[in-house]
C-alpha positions, 0 to 999 in steps of 0.5 A: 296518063299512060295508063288513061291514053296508052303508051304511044300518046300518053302526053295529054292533059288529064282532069281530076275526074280523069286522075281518080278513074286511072287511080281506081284501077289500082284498088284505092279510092281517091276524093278530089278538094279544093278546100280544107286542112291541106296539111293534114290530108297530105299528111295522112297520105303520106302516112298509108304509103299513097301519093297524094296529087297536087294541082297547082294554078298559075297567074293565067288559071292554067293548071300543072298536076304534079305528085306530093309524096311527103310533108314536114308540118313543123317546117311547113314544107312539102315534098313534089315531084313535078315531071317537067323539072324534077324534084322539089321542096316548096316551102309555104308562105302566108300558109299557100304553098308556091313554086316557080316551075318552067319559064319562071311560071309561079305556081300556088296549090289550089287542090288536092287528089288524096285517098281516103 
């Protein structure tokens, strides 16, 4: 966001559109999906060494972006780095991967930024 809006008003929504421009500027082509193998995108990303940005929606349908940097498929469980709270590992259920962020929102991953 910094990168799209500056350093002194950078805390701003950002679209997948949005995402892919600021990424282009570093050489790497990025494809937005809702749908697919997620698994096995954010696996060859993390492979090449390129974050892979998840977008997740609550129960109202509003979004939340955070990073995806790395998998484990045998546990089916990913690696985030969510910038309101940390850190995560979320584990999938009924193959959807789901987390609950600030004020006890859930959040399910329902697309991905990925390089190819």
């Amino acid at each position: 966001a910094q990168n799209y809006y500056g350093r002194d008003n950078y805390n701003k929504t950002v679209s997948a559109n949005e995402v892919r421009d600021v990424l282009s500027h570093y050489y790497v082509n990025y494809m937005y999906t809702s749908s697919g193998n997620f698994e096995s995108l954010i696996f060859d990303s993390v492979l090449d060494d390129y974050p892979t940005i998840g977008q997740f929606q609550n129960q109202y349908s509003s979004g939340h972006v955070v990073v995806i940097y790395g998998i484990n498929i045998i546990a089916a469980r990913i690696r985030i780095m969510d910038p309101a709270i940390g850190m995560l590992n979320i584990t999938a259920s009924n193959s959807r991967y789901t987390y609950v962020g600030t004020n006890n929102t859930t959040y399910t991953l329902v697309g991905l930024t990925y390089s190819y």
